[in-house]
Steps between C-alpha positions, in 0.01 A plus 500: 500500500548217702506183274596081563817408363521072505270479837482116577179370619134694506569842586180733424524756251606826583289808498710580211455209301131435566496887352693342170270278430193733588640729220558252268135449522371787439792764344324493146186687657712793587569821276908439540704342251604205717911618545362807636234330728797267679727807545239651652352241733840280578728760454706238288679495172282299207806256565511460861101491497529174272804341668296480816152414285700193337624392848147545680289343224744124580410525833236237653371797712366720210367179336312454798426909539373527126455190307375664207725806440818287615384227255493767207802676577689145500329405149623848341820493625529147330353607193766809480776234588408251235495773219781672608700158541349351146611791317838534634513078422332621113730723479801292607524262197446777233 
């Protein structure tokens, strides 16, 4: 799976990457527990699959491909990042 790595400038997305996003749309529809489904379809570890969804969903180019599912993606990471970082900071003065 052919993925960018730090492209400069508007590059269009990849086959593979436009197929990211397309199954971040729609993977909850399917019957597959969602580790399972990106095995199956990227033929990529759970890690690897996320690596490359954290680096795609900064790009200007998926913006542009899918607003909506980009936009979401960028709001839950944040939301994981906040609690993960406020609990760590809770947890630091105890």
């Amino acid at each position: 799976m052919a993925l960018r790595t730090g492209h400069a400038g508007a590059v269009p997305l990849t086959n593979d990457e436009a197929a990211i996003l397309e199954f971040e749309r729609t993977w909850w529809a399917g019957d597959q527990p969602k580790d399972d489904a990106i095995a199956d379809r990227f033929a990529l570890t759970t890690a690897e699959y996320y690596e490359a969804l954290n680096s795609l969903i900064d790009s200007d180019e998926a913006l542009a491909h899918d607003p909506l599912v980009v936009r979401r993606l960028r709001r839950m990471r944040d939301r994981r990042r906040r609690e993960r970082y406020g609990e760590i900071a809770d947890g630091a003065g105890s």
